[in-house]
N, C-alpha and C positions, 0 to 999 in steps of 0.2 A: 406559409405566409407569415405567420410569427416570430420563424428564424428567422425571413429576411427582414421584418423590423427592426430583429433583436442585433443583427450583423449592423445595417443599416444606423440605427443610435451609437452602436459605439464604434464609428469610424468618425460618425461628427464628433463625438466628446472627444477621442481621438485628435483629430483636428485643432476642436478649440484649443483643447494644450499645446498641441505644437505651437499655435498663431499666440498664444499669452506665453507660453517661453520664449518666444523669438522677440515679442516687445519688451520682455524685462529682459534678456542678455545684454548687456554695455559691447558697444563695437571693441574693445581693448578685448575683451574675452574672447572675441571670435577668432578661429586659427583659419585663413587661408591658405589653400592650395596654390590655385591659380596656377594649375598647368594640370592637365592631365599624365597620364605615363607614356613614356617617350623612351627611349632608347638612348644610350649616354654618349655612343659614340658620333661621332659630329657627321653630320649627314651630304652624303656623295652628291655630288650635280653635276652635270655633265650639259655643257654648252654646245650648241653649235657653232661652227666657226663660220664666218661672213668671207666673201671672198673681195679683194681688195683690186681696184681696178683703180688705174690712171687715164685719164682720157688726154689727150694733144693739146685742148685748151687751159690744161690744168686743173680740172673739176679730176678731184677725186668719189669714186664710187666703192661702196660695199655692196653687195648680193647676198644677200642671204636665203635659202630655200625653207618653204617652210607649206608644204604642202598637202596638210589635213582638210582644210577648206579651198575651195576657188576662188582667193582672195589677194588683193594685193596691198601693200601697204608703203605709201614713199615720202620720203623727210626727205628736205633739205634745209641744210643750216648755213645760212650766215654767218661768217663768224664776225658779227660786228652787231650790236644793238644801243639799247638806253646810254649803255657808256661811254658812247662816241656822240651820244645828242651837246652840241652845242648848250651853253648855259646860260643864253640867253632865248631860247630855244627849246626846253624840257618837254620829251614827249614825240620828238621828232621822228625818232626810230618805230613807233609805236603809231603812229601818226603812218608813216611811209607804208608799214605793214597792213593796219588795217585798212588802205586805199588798194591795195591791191587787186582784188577781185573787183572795183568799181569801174573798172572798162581800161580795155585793150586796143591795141592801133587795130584790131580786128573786130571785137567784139565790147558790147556795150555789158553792162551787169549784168540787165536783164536777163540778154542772151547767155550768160556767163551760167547763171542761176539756172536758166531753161535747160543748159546743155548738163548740168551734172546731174539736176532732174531726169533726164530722160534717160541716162546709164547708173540710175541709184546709185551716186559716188557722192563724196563728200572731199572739202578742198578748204583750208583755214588755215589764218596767215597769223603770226603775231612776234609783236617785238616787249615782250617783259621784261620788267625795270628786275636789275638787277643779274641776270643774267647775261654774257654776254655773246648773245649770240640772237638772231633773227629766225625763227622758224617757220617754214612753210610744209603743212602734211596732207597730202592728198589717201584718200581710201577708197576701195569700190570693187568690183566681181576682175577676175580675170581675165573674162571674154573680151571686157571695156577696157584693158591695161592702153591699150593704144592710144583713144581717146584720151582717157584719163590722164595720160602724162602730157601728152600735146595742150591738153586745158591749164595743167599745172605750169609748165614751160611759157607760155605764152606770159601768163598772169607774172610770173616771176620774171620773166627777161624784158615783154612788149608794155607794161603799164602805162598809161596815157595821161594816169593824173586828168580828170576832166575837171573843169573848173565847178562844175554845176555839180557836180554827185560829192566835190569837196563842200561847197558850201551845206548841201544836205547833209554828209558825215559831222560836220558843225552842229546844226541842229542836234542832232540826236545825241553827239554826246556832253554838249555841253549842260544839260541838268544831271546826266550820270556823275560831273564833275562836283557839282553843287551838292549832290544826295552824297558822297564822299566826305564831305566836310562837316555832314550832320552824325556821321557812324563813328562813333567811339571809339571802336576796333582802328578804325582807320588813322584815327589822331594818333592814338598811342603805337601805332606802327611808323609813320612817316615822323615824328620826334625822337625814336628811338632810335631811327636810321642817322639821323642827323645827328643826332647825339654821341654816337661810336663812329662813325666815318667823318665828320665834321667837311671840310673840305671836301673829300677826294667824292666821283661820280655818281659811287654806290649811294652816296646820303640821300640822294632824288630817287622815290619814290612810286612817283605821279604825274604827268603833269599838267600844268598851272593851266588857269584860265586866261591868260593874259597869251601863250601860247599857243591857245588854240585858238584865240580869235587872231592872233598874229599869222601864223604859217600860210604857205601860199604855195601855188602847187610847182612853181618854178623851186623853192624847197623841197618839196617833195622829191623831183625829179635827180636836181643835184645831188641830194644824200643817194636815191637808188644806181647814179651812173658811179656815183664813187668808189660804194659798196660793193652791190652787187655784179659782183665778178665770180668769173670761175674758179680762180686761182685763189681766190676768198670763201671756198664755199665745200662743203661736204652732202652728199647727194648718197640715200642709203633707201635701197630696196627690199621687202620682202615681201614671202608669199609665194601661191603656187605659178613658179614661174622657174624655168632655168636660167644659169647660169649666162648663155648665150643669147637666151631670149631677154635677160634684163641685160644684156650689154649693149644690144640691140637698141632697146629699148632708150637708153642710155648715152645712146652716141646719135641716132635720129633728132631725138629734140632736146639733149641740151651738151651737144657737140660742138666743135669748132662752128660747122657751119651753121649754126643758132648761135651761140653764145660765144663771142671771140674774148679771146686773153687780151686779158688789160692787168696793168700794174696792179696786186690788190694794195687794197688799203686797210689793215687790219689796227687791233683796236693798241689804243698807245694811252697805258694810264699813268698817272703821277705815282709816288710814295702814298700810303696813307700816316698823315700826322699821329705823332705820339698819341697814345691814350689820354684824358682827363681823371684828375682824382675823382673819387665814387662823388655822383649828385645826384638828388631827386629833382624830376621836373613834373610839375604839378599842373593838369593842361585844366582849367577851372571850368566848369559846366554847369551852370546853376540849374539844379532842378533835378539833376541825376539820381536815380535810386541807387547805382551800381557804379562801383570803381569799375578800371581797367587797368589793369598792372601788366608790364615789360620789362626785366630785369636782363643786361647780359651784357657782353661785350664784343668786341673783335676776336674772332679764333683763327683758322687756317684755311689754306689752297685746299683743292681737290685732290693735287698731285702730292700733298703731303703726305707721309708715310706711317703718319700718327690719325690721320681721317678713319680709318678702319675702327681702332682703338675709342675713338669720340664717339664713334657711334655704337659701339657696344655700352658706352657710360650712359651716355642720352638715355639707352633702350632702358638700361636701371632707373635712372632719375626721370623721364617724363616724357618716353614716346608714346605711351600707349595707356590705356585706363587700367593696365595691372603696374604703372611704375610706381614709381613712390609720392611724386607730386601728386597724381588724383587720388591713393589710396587714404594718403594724407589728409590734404585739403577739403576730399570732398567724398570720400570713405568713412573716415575719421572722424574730421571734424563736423562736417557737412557745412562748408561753409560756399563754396559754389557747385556749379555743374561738371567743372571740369578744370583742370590745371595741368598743362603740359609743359615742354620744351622740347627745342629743335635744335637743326644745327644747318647752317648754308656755306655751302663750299664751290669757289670756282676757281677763274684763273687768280684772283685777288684772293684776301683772306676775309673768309666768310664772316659768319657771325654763330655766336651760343645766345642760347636766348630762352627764359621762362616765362610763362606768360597763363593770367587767370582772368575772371571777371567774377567781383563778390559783392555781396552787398556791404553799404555802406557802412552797415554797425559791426561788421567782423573785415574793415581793413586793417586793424591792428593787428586783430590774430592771423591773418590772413598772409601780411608781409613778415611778422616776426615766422609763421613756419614756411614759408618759401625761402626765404635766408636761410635759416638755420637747416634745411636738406641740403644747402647750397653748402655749407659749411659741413654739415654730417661727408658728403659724399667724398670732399678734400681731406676731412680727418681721420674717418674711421676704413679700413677695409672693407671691402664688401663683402659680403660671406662665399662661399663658391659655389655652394647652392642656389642661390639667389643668381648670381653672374653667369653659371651653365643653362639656366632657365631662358635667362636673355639672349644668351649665344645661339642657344638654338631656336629661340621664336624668330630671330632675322632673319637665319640662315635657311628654317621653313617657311619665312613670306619670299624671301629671293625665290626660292625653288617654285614657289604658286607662281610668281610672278613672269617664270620663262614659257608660263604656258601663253600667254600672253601677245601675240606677235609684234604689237606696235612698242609694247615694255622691253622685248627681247630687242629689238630691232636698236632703242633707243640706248641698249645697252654699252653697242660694241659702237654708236654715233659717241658717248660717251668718250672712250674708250681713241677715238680716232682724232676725237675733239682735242683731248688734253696731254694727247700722246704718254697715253699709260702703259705699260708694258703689255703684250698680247695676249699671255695668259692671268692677264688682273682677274679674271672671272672665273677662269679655272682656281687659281688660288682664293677666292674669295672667302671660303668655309673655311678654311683648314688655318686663314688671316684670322678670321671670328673667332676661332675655336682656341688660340694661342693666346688672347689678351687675358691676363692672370689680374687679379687682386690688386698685387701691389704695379701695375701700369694704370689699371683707371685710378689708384689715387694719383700715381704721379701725372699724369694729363691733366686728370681733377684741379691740380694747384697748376699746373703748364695754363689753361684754359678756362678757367672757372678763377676769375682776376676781381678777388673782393676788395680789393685796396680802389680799382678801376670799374667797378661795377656802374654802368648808366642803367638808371633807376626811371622808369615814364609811370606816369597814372594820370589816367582821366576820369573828371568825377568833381562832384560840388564842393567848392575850396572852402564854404564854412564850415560840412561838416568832417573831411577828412584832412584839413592844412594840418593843424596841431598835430595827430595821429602821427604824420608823416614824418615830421621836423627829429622824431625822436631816433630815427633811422638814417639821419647825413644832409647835409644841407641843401636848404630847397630851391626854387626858383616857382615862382607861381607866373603862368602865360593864360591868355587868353586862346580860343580857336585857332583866332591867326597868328599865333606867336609870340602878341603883343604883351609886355609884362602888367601883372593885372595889380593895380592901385588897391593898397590896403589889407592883403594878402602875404604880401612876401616878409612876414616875421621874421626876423633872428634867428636861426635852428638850432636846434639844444643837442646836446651829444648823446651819443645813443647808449644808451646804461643797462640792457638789456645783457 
C-alpha cells in the first residue's frame, strides 16, 4: 500500500513539472513536427474510370460503378447558374433552383416530400453565386433507383412554379436575407467580391431584397425553358448499379422522349476589368469587438495549368491549421482563432484570398503579419521539407476523398465540366509531387499581386480607421455601402 502512494506522489510531482515547464516554454522555443512518418515517395491512386454515354437529345451521361453498398447517387448540372442572373434581377438562378421541389405539373411539394420519404432518398437543388453551373443531386437505396430518378426527372424537366408556394418561399427567405447583412463574415465577403471583379458577374454574391420581392414565377419559368436543356446539361450516375442498368435508367426519364433538344443556352461572360491599385476598404460597424479581414485578388481558370501548382502554395500559406497563416496568427501570436486562405477556380479566373477574425486591439499586428507571410511566401523559397509535407497531405486527402462516392462522382462531373484531359486524375499525384521551390515562388509573385492587393475589414471605424490608414489607402462605407461621414481620413503611407 505504501508503494502504491509512493508511485502514486511522484507521478503528480511528475506532472506538475511538466504542466509548469510547458507554461514557461515561449511558443518561438517550441519545434514542431506536424506530420507524422510517411513514406517520401508520392503516393499511387488509382481511379476508377466513368463510362461516357451520349443520349439522342444531347444529355451527356457518365456511369460510374461503385458497388460496396446498395446505393445510388445522381447529379445533374446545369451548365448555366448566378452568372447568367440578369442584373436587375440578382438571385434569379438561385431563386429557379430552390422552387424546384415546390410542385410539379404532377405532383404538389407535399407529395414531392411524402414520396422521397417513403423510399429513404433525398433530392436538393441549388444554384450558387459564383459557380457556374446549376445543380440538382438526388441519393437513395438501389432497389428505389427507379423511383428515385422518375422524382428527380420530373422536378428538373416538369416544375410548375406555383404562385402560392412562390409567395411562401418569399416568406422564409427573406429574413434569412436580412440576418445576412448583420454577419460580418458576410459584409467582408460580398465587398471583397466586388472589389476584384468590379463589374463583371462573379462581383454578386447574394441576392438583393429588392429582387426577391420583385421575381415572379413567369420568371421563374422563362429562365428554367431557356436553360434547362439537355444539350445544356451533364447527368452523372453512381453506385451499385450497371453500366446498362444506368443507361436505362437514363434514357427512361431523361431521354428524348422526356426531355427534347432545344438550342442550349450556355453562359456568355464579359472580360473581367483591369485590376485596381491596392485599397483598404473599411466597412464601419459601431460596436464591434472583432475585425474581419479579406485580402486577395483575381487569380486563374480551373483549366489553367498552373491551378495544380496554386494549390500546392495555398496548402504552405493557409489551407489547413498546420499552414503558416494559423501557426502564425493564432499559434504564435495568438491573436485569433484561426487564419486561413483559399483559392476558387472555374470557367472565369477565380480568386486568391486570406482571410482571419481578431480582436480589435491586435488588428495592427494582425494585418502587419498576414502581409508580411504574403510577402515571405513571394521572397523566400520554401524549404523542401516543408513543400513535400504539403505535397503529400493533398495528395493523402484526394486519396480519403475517392472513398467517397458522391466526392468521387463529382470528380470526373468536374472533369466533363471544363473539359479537362481524361486522365487529369490519374496524373494528379505525380502533378503535386513535381511542383519544386522555385515555382511556388514564381506563382507566389504570378498570383499573390501586392501592388493590386483588395484589402476589406469589417469592424468599428473609431477604433481600427487609424491602425488601417498605415497599410494603403482607405475608403470608410457604411453596411449598405454608403460612404460614412467623418471617417474617411487622409491615408498615410505605409513605413512599415
Amino acid at each position: 500500500m505504501r508503494g502504491t502512494i509512493k508511485i502514486v506522489m511522484v507521478l503528480c510531482l511528475l506532472a506538475t513539472a511538466l504542466r509548469s515547464q510547458e507554461k514557461s516554454t515561449p511558443m518561438k522555443a517550441v519545434q514542431r513536427l506536424n506530420h507524422a512518418p510517411v513514406n517520401t515517395e508520392v503516393l499511387q491512386v488509382y481511379l476508377p474510370r466513368p463510362t461516357r454515354v451520349n443520349l439522342k437529345n444531347g444529355l451527356t451521361v457518365l456511369v460510374l460503378g461503385r458497388h460496396k453498398l446498395p446505393t445510388i447517387t445522381a447529379m445533374l448540372w446545369i451548365k448555366t447558374g448566378a452568372l447568367n442572373d440578369p442584373k436587375e434581377l440578382p438571385g434569379l438562378a438561385s431563386f429557379t433552383a430552390d422552387m424546384l421541389q415546390e410542385g410539379t405539373s404532377k405532383l404538389t411539394s407535399e407529395q414531392i416530400s411524402q414520396e422521397l420519404d417513403s423510399i429513404g432518398a433525398e433530392l436538393n437543388a441549388e444554384a450558387q453565386f459564383g459557380p457556374g453551373v446549376s445543380r440538382i443531386t438526388a441519393s437513395g437505396l438501389t432497389d428505389s433507383a427507379d423511383r428515385l430518378m422518375e422524382l428527380m426527372s420530373d422536378v428538373v424537366i416538369n416544375p410548375s412554379f406555383p404562385e402560392s408556394e412562390l409567395q411562401e418561399y418569399k416568406k422564409r427567405r427573406q429574413p434569412q436575407l436580412e440576418e445576412e447583412r448583420s454577419d460580418p463574415g458576410f459584409l467582408v465577403r460580398e465587398k471583397f467580391y466586388r472589389a476584384v471583379y468590379q463589374g463583371f458577374p462573379a462581383s454578386v454574391v447574394s441576392p438583393s431584397a429588392q429582387s426577391l420581392s420583385a421575381v415572379r414565377t413567369e420568371d421563374l419559368r422563362r429562365y428554367h425553358d431557356k436553360y434547362f436543356v439537355p444539350d445544356n446539361a451533364i447527368l452523372g450516375m453512381a453506385g451499385d448499379l450497371t453500366i446498362d442498368q444506368a443507361k436505362a435508367l437514363a434514357e427512361k426519364f431523361f431521354g428524348a422522349s422526356h426531355w427534347q433538344t432545344a438550342a442550349p443556352s450556355g453562359t456568355s461572360l464579359p472580360p473581367i476589368d483591369a485590376p485596381n491599385a491596392k485599397k483598404i476598404y473599411l466597412i464601419d460597424r459601431p460596436g464591434s469587438v472583432q475585425t474581419e479581414i479579406m485580402v486577395g485578388n483575381v487569380a486563374l481558370k480551373r483549366i489553367d495549368p498552373e491551378y495544380v501548382p496554386l494549390r500546392v502554395l495555398n496548402r504552405v500559406l493557409g489551407a489547413t491549421f498546420a499552414s503558416r497563416l494559423f501557426l502564425n496568427l493564432r499559434e504564435e501570436k495568438g491573436y485569433t482563432y484561426g487564419a486561413y486562405s483559399g483559392i476558387t477556380a472555374n470557367i472565369y479566373p477565380g480568386v486568391f484570398a486570406a482571410r482571419t477574425e481578431v480582436r480589435n486591439e491586435v488588428t495592427d499586428g494582425s494585418m502587419h503579419e498576414l502581409l508580411r507571410e504574403l510577402s515571405r511566401i513571394r521572397d523566400e523559397p520554401v524549404p523542401q521539407e516543408e513543400l513535400e509535407e504539403s505535397s503529400r497531405s493533398i495528395v493523402a486527402d484526394f486519396a480519403l476523398s475517392l472513398e467517397q462516392t458522391e466526392e468521387l462522382l463529382e470528380d470526373w462531373m468536374t472533369v466533363e465540366y471544363y473539359g479537362l484531359p481524361t486522365n487529369y486524375w490519374d496524373r494528379y499525384p505525380d502533378e503535386v509531387g513535381k511542383v519544386t521551390p522555385e515555382k511556388i515562388q514564381q506563382i507566389a509573385r504570378k498570383y499573390i499581386d501586392l501592388d493590386h492587393l483588395q484589402i476589406v475589414c469589417v469592424g468599428d471605424g473609431k477604433q481600427i480607421r487609424d491602425v488601417l490608414q498605415k497599410y494603403g489607402p482607405i475608403e470608410v462605407i457604411d453596411t449598405d455601402g454608403n460612404p460614412v461621414e467623418g471617417l474617411g481620413a487622409k491615408a498615410r503611407s505605409h513605413t512599415d
